[in-house]
Each structure stands twice: as structure tokens, then as C-alpha cells.
MOPAC internal coordinates of N, CA, C and O (Angstrom, degrees):
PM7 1SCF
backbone

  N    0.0000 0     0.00 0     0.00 0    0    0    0
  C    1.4501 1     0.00 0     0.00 0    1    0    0
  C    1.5310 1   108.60 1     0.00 0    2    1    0
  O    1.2310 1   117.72 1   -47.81 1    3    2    1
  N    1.5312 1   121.94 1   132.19 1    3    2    1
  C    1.1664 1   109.79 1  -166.93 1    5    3    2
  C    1.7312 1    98.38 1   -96.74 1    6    5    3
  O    1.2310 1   122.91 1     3.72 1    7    6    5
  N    1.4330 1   112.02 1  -176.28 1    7    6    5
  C    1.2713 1   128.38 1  -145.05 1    9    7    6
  C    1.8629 1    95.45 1  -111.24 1   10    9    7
  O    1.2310 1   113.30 1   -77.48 1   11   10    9
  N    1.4967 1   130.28 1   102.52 1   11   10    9
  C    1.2553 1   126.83 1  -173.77 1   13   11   10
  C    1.4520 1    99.52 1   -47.33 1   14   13   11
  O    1.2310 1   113.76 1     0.05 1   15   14   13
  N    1.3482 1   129.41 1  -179.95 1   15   14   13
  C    1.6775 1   154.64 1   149.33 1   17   15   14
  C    1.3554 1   130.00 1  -150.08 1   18   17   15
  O    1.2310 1   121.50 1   -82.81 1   19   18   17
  N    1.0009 1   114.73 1    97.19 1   19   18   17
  C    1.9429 1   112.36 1   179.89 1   21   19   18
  C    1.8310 1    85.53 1   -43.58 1   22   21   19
  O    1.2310 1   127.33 1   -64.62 1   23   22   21
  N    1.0990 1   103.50 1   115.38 1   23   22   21
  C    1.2835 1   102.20 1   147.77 1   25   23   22
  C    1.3466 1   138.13 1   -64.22 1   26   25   23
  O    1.2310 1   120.46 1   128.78 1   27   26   25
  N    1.2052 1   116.72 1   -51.22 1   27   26   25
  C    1.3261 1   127.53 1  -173.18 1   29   27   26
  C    1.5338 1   109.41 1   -82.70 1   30   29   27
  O    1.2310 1   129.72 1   147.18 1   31   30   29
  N    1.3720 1    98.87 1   -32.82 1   31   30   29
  C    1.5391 1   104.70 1   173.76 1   33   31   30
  C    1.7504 1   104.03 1   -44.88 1   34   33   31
  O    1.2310 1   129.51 1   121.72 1   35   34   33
  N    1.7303 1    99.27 1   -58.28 1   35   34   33
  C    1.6689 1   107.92 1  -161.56 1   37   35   34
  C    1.4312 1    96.86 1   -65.40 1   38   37   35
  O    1.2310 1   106.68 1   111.19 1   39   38   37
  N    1.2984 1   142.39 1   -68.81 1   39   38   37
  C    1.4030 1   136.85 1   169.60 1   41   39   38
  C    1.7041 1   132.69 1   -15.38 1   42   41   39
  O    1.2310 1   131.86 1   147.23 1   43   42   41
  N    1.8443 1    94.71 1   -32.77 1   43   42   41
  C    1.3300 1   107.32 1   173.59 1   45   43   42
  C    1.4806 1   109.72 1   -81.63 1   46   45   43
  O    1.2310 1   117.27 1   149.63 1   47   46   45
  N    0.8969 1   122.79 1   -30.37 1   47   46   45
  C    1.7735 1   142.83 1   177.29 1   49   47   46
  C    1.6709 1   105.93 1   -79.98 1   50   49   47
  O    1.2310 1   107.28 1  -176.82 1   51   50   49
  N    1.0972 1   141.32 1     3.18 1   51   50   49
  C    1.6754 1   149.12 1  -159.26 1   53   51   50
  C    1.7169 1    63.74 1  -133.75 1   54   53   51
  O    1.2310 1   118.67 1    81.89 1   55   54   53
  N    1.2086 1   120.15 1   -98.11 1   55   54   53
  C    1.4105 1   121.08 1  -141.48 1   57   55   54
  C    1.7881 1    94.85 1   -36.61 1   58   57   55
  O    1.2310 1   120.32 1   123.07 1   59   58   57
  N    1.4933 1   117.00 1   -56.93 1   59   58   57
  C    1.0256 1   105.64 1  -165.85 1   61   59   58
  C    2.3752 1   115.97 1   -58.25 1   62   61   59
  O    1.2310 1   133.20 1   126.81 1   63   62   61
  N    0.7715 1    92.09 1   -53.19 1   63   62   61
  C    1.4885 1   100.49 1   174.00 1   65   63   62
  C    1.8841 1   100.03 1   -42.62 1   66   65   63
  O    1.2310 1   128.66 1   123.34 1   67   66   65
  N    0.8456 1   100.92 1   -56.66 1   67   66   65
  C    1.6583 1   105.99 1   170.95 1   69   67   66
  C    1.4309 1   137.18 1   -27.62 1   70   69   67
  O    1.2310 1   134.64 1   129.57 1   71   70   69
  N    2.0313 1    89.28 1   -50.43 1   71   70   69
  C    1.3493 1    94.97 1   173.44 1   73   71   70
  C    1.7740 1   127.36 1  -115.79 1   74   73   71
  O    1.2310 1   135.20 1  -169.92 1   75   74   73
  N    1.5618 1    88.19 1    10.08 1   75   74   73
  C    1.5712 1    98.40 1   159.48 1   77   75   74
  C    1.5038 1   113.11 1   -84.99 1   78   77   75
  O    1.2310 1   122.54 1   167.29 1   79   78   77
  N    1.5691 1   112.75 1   -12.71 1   79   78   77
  C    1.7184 1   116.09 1  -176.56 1   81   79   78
  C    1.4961 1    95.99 1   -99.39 1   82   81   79
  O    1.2310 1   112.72 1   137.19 1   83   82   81
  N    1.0306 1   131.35 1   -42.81 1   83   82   81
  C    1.7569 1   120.89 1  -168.08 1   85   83   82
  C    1.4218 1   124.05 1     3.35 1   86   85   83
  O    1.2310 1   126.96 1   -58.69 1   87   86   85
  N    1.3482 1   104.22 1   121.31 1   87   86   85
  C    1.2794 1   104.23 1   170.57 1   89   87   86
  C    1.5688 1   115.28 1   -75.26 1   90   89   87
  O    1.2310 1   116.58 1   148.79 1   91   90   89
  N    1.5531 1   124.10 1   -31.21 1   91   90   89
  C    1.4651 1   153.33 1  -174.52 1   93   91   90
  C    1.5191 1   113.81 1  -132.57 1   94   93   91
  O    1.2310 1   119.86 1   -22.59 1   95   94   93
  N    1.2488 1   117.88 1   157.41 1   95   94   93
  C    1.3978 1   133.82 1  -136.64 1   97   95   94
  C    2.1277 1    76.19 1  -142.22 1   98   97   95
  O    1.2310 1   130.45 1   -26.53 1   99   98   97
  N    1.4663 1    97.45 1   153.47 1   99   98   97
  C    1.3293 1   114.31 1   160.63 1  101   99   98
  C    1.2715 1   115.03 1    62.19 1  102  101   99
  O    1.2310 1   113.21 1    27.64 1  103  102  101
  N    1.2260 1   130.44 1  -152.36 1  103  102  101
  C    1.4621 1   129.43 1  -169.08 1  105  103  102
  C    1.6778 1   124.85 1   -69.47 1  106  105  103
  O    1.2310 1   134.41 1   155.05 1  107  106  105
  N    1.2674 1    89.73 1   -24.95 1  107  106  105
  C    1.4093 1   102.09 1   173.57 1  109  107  106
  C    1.6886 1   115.94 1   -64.48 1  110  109  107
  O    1.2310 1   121.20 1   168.49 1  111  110  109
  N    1.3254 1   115.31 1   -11.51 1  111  110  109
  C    1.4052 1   133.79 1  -176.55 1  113  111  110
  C    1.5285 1    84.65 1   -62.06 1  114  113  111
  O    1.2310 1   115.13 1    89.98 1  115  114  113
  N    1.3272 1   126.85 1   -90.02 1  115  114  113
  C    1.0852 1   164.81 1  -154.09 1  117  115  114
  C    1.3956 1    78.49 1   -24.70 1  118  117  115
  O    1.2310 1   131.84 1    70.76 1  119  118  117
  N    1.6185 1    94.75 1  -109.24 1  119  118  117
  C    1.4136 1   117.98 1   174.70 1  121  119  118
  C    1.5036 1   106.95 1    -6.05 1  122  121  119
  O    1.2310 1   115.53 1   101.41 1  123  122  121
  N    1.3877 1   126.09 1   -78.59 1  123  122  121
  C    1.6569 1   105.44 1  -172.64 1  125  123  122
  C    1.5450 1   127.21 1   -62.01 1  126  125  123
  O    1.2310 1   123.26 1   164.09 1  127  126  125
  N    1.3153 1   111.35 1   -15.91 1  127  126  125
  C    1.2271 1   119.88 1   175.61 1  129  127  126
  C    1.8753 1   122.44 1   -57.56 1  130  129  127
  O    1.2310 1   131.37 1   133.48 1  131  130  129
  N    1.5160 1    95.67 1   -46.52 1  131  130  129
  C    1.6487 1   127.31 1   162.69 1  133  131  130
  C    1.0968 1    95.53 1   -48.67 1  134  133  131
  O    1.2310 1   109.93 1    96.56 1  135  134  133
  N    1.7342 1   136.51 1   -83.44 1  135  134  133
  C    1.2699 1   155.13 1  -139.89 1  137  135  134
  C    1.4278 1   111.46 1   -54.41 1  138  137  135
  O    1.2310 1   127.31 1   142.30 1  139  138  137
  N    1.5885 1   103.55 1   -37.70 1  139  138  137
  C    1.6342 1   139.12 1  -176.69 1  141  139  138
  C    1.5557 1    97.00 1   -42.11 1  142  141  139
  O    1.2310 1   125.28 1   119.73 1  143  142  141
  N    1.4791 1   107.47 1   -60.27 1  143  142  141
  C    1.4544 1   120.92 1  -172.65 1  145  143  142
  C    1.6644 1   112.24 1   -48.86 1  146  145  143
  O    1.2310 1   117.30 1   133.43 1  147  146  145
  N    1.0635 1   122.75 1   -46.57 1  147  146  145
  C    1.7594 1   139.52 1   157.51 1  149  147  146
  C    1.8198 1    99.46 1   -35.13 1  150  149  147
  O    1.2310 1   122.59 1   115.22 1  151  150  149
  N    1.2132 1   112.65 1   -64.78 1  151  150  149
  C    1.4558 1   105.56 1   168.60 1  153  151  150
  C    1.3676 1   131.50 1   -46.27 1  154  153  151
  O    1.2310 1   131.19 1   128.51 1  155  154  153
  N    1.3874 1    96.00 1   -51.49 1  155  154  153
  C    1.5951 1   103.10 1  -170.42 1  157  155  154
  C    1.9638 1   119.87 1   -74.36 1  158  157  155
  O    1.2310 1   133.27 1   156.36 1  159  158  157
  N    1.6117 1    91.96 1   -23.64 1  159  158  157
  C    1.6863 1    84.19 1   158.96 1  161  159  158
  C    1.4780 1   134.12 1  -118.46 1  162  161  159
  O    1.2310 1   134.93 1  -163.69 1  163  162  161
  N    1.2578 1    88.72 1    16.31 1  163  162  161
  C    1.5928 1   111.46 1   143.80 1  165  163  162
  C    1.6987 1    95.95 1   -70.43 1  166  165  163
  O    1.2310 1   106.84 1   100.75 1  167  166  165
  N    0.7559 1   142.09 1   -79.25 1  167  166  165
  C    1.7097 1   126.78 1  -164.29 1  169  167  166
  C    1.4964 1   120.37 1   -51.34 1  170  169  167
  O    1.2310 1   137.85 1   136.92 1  171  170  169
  N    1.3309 1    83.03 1   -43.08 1  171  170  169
  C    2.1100 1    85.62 1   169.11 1  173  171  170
  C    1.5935 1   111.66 1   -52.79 1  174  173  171
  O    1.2310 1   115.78 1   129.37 1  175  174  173
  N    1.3313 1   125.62 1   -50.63 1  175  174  173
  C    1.3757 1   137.49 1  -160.68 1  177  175  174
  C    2.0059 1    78.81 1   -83.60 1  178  177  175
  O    1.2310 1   113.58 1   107.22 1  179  178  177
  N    0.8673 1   129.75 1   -72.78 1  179  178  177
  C    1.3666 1    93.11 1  -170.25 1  181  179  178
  C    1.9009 1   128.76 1   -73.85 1  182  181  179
  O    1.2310 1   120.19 1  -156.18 1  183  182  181
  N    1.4265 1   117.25 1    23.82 1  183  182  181
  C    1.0613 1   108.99 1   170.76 1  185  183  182
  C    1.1190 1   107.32 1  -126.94 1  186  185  183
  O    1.2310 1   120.30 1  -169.36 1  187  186  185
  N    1.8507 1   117.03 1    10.64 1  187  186  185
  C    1.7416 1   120.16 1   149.99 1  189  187  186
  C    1.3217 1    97.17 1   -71.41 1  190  189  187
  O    1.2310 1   114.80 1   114.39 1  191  190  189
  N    1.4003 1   127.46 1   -65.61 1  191  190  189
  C    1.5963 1   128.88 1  -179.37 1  193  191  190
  C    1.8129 1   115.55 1   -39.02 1  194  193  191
  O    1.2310 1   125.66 1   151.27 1  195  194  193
  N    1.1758 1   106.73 1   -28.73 1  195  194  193
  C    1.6359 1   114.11 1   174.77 1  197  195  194
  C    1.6618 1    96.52 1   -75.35 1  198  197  195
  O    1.2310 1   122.45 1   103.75 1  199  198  197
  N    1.3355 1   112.91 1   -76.25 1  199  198  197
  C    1.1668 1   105.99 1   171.01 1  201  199  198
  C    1.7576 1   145.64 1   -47.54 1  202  201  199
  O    1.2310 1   112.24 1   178.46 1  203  202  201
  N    0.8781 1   132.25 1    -1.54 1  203  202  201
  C    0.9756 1   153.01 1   171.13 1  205  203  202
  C    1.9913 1   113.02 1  -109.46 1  206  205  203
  O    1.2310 1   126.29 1   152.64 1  207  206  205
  N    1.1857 1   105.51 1   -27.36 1  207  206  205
  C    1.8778 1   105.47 1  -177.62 1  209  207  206
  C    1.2742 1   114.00 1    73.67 1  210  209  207
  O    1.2310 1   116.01 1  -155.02 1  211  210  209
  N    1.4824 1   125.19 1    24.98 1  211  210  209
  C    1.1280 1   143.97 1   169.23 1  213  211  210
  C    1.5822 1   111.95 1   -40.55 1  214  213  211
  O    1.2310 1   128.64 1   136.05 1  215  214  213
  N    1.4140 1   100.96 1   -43.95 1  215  214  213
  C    1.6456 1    98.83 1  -155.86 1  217  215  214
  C    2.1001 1    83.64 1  -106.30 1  218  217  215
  O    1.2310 1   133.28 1   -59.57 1  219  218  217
  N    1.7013 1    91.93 1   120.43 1  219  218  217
  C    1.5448 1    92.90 1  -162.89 1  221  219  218
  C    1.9985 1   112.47 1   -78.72 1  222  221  219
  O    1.2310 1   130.17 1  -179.70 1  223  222  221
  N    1.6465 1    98.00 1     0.30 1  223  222  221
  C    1.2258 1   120.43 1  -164.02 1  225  223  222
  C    1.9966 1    90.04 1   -85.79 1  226  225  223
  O    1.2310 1   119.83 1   162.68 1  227  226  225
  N    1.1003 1   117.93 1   -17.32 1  227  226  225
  C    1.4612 1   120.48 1  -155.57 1  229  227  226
  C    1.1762 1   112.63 1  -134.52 1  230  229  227
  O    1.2310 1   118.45 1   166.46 1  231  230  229
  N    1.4957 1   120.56 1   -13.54 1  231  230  229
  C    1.1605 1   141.92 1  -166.48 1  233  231  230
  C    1.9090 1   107.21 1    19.31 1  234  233  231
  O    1.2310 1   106.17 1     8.02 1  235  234  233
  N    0.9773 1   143.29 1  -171.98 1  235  234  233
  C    1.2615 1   158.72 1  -147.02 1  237  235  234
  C    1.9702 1   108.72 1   -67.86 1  238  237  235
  O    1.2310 1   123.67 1   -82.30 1  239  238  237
  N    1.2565 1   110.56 1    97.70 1  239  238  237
  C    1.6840 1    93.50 1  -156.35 1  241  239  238
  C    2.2307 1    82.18 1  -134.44 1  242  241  239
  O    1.2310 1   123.07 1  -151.10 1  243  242  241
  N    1.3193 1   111.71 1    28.90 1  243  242  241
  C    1.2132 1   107.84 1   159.97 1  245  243  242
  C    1.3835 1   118.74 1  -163.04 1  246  245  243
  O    1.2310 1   108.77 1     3.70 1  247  246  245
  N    1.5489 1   138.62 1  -176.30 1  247  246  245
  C    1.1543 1   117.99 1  -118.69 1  249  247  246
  C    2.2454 1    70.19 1  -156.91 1  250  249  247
  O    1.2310 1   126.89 1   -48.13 1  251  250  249
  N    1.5973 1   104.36 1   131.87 1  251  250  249
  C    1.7199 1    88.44 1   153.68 1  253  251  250
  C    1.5092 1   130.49 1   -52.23 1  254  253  251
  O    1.2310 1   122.67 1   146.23 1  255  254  253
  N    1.1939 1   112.50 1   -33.77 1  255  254  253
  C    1.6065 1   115.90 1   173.75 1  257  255  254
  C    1.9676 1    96.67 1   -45.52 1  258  257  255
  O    1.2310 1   128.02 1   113.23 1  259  258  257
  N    1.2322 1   102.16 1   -66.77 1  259  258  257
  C    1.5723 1    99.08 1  -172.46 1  261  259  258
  C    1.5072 1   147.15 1   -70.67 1  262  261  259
  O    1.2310 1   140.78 1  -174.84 1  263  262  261
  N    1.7183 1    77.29 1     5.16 1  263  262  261
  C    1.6562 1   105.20 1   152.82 1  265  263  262
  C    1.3957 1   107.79 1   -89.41 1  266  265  263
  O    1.2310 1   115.01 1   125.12 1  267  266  265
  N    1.4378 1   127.06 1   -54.88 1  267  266  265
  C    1.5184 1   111.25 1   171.92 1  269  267  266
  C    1.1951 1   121.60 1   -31.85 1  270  269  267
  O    1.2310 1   111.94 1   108.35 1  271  270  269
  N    1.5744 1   132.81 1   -71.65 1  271  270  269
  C    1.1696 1   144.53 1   131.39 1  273  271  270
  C    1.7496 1   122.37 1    31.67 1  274  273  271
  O    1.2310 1   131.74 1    93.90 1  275  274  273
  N    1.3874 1    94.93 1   -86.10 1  275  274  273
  C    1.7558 1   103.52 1   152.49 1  277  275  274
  C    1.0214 1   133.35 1   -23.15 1  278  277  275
  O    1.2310 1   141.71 1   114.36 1  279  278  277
  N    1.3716 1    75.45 1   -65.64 1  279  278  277
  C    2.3540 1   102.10 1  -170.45 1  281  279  278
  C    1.2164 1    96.57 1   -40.97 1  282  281  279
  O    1.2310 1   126.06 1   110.45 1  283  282  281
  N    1.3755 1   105.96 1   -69.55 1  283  282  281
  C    1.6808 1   135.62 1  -170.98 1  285  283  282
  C    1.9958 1    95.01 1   -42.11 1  286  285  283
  O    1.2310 1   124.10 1   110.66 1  287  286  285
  N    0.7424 1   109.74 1   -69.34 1  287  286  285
  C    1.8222 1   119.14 1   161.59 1  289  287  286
  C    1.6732 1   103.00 1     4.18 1  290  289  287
  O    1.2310 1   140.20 1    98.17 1  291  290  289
  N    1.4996 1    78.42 1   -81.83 1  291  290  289
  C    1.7689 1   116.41 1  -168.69 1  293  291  290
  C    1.2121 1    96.95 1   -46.57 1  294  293  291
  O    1.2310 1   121.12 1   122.87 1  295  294  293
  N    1.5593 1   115.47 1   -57.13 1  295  294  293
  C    2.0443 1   103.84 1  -157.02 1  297  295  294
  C    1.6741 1    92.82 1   -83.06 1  298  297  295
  O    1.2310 1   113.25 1   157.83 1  299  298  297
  N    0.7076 1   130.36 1   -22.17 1  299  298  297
  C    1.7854 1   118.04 1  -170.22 1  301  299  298
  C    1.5931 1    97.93 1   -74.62 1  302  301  299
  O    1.2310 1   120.60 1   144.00 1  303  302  301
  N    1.3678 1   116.46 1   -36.00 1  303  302  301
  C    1.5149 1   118.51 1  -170.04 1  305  303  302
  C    1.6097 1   117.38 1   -70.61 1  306  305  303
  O    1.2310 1   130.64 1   131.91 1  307  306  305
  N    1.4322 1    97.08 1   -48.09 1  307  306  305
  C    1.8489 1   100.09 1   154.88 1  309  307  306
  C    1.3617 1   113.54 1   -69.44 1  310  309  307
  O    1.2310 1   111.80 1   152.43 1  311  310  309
  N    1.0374 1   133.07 1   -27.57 1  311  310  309
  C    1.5656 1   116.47 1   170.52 1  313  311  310
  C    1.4875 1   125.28 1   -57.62 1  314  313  311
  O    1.2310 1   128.95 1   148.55 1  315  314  313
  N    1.6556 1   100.37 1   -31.45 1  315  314  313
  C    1.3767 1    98.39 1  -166.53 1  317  315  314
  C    1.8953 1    91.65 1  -106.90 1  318  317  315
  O    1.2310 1   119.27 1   163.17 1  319  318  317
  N    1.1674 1   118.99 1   -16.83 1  319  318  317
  C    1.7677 1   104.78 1   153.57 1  321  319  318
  C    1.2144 1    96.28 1   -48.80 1  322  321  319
  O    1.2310 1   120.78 1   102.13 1  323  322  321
  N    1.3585 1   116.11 1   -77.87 1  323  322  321
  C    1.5392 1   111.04 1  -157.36 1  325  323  322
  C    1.6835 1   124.66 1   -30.29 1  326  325  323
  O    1.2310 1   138.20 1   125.36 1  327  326  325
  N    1.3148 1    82.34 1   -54.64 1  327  326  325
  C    2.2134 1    97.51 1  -177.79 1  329  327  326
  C    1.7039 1   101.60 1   -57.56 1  330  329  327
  O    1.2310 1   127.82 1   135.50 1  331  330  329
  N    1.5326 1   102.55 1   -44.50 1  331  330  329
  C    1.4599 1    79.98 1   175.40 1  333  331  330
  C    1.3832 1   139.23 1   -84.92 1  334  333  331
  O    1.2310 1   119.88 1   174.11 1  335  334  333
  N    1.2815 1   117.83 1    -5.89 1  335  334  333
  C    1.4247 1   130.51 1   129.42 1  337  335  334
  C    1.7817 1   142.54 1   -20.37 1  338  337  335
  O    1.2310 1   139.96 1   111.07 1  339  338  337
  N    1.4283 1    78.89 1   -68.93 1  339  338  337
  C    1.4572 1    98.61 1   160.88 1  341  339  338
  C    1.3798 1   129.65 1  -149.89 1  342  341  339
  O    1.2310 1   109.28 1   -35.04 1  343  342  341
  N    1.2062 1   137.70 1   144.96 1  343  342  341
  C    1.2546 1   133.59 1   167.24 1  345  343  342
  C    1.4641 1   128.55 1   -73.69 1  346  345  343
  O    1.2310 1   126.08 1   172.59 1  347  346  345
  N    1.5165 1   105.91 1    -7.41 1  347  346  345
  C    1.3082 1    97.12 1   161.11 1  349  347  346
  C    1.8813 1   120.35 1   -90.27 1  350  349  347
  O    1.2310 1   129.94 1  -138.27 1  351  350  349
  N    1.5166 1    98.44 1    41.73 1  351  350  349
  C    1.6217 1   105.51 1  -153.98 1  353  351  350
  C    1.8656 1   104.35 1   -53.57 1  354  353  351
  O    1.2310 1   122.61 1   136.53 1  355  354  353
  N    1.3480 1   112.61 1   -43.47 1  355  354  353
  C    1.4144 1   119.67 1  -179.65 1  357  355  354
  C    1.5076 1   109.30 1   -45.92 1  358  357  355
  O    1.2310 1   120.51 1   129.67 1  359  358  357
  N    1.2381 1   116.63 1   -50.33 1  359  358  357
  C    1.5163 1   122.52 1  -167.89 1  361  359  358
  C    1.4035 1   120.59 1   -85.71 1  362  361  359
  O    1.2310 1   120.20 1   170.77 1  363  362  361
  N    1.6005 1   117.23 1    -9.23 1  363  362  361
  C    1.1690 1   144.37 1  -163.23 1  365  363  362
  C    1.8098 1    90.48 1   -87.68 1  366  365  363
  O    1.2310 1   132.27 1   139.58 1  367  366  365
  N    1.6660 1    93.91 1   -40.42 1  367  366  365
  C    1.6426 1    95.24 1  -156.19 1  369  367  366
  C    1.4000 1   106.20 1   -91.96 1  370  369  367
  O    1.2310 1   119.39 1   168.70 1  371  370  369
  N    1.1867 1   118.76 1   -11.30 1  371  370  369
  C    1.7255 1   127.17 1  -178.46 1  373  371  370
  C    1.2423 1   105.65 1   -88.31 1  374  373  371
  O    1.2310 1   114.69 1   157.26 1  375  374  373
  N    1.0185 1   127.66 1   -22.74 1  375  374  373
  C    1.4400 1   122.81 1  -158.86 1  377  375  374
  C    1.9427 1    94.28 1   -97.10 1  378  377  375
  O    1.2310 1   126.11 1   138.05 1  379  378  377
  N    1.3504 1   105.86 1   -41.95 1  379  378  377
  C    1.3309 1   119.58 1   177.68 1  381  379  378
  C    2.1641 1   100.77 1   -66.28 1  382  381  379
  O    1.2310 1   127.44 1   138.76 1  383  382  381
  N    1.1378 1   103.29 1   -41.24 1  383  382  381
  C    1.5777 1    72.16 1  -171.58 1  385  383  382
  C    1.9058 1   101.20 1   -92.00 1  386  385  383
  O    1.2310 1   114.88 1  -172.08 1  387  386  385
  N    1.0033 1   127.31 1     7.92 1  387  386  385
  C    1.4693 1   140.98 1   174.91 1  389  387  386
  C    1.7940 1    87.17 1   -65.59 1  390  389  387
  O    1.2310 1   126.82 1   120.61 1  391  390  389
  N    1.5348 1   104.48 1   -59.39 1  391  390  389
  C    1.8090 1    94.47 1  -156.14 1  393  391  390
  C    1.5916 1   104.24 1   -86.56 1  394  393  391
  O    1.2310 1   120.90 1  -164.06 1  395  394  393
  N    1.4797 1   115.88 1    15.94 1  395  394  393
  C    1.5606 1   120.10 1   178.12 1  397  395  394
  C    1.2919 1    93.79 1   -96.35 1  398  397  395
  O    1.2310 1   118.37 1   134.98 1  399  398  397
  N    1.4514 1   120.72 1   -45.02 1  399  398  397
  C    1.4757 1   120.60 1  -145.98 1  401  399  398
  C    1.7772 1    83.45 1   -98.50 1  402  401  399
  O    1.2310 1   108.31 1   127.02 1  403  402  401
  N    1.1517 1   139.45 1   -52.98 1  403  402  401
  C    1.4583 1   120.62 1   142.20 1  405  403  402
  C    1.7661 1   130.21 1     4.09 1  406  405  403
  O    1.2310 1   125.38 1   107.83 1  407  406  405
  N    1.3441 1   107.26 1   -72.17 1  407  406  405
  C    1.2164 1   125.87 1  -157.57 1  409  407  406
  C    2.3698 1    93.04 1   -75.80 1  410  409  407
  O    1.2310 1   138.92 1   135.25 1  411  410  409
  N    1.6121 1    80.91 1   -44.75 1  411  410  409
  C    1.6365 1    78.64 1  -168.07 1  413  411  410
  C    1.7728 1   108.87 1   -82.48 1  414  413  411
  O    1.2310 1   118.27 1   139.49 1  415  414  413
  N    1.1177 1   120.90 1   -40.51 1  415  414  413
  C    1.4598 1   121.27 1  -163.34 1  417  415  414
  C    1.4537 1    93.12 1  -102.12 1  418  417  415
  O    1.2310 1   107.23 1  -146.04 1  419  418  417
  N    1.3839 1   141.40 1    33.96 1  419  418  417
  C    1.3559 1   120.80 1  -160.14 1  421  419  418
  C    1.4347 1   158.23 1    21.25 1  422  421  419
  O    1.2310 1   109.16 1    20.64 1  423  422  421
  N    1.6912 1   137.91 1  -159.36 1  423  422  421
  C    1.0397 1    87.19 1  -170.48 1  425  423  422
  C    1.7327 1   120.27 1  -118.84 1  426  425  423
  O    1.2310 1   129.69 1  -124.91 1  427  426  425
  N    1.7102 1    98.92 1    55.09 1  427  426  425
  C    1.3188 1   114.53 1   179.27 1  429  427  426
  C    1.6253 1    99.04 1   -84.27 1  430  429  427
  O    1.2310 1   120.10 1   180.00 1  431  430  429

């Protein structure tokens, strides 16, 4: 049985921890927060390359779990760009995957 999570709840609680830690103040927040995301799949892409034994110098030094891991990285990191973007981040993001899942699965 898996383990519920307010999502948005926890995202609202990241943003907040976030900006009681700041390294930077003002817009520049933003901006690195975004930038973050550049990091974080940079790690995915190298722990498919771990996983897979791509790099023949290193041979196999990660695991699919630790690509999940990543992934997981990735969506929390745009979530909490997003929130800090805007506060209407929840509604921002439903409406956006409504006109994806719209566009791709039609409009049953």
C-alpha cells in the first residue's frame, strides 16, 4: 500500500524552507530556482548513463531505482519553480496538464 502526500501541501512547505534558507534575495531567487532544474536532469541523464554502463571508463555505477529518484528530483523542482512563480501554482498546473492531456488523448 503506498504512502499518501499532500503534494502541494509538501511543495508549499519546500518553498517555505527555501525562503527562510536563501542564499539570494529578489529576482535572482527565481531565476536560480528555474536554473536548479538544468541540474537536476543533468543527474537523471547521468544516472541513465550509470545505469545502462554507457560510460565504458565506469562501467555500470547506477541502478533504475536511481533514475526514478532523479525523475522524482526533476518534478518536485518544477513544482516548487512553479509555486515560486506563482501562488496560484496548483491551478496553474491543472489547467496546463488538462490542455496536454486534451491535446494528446482527446477530448474524451
Amino acid at each position: 500500500m503506498s504512502e499518501h502526500v499532500d503534494l502541494w501541501g509538501s511543495v508549499e512547505e519546500l518553498c517555505g524552507w527555501l525562503n527562510a534558507n536563501r542564499a539570494v534575495d529578489g529576482p535572482d531567487e527565481v531565476l536560480l530556482r528555474i536554473l536548479k532544474l538544468s541540474e537536476e536532469v543533468g543527474e537523471v541523464a547521468q544516472a541513465v548513463v550509470g545505469a545502462t554502463g554507457r560510460n565504458p571508463r565506469k562501467g555500470v555505477t547506477h541502478t533504475w531505482d536511481d533514475v526514478s529518484a532523479e525523475l522524482c528530483d526533476v518534478a518536485v523542482t518544477a513544482l516548487v519553480a512553479l509555486r515560486t512563480l506563482t501562488p496560484d501554482a496548483p491551478e496553474v498546473f491543472a489547467r496546463h496538464l488538462r490542455r496536454i492531456c486534451e491535446r494528446s488523448l482527446g477530448g474524451g
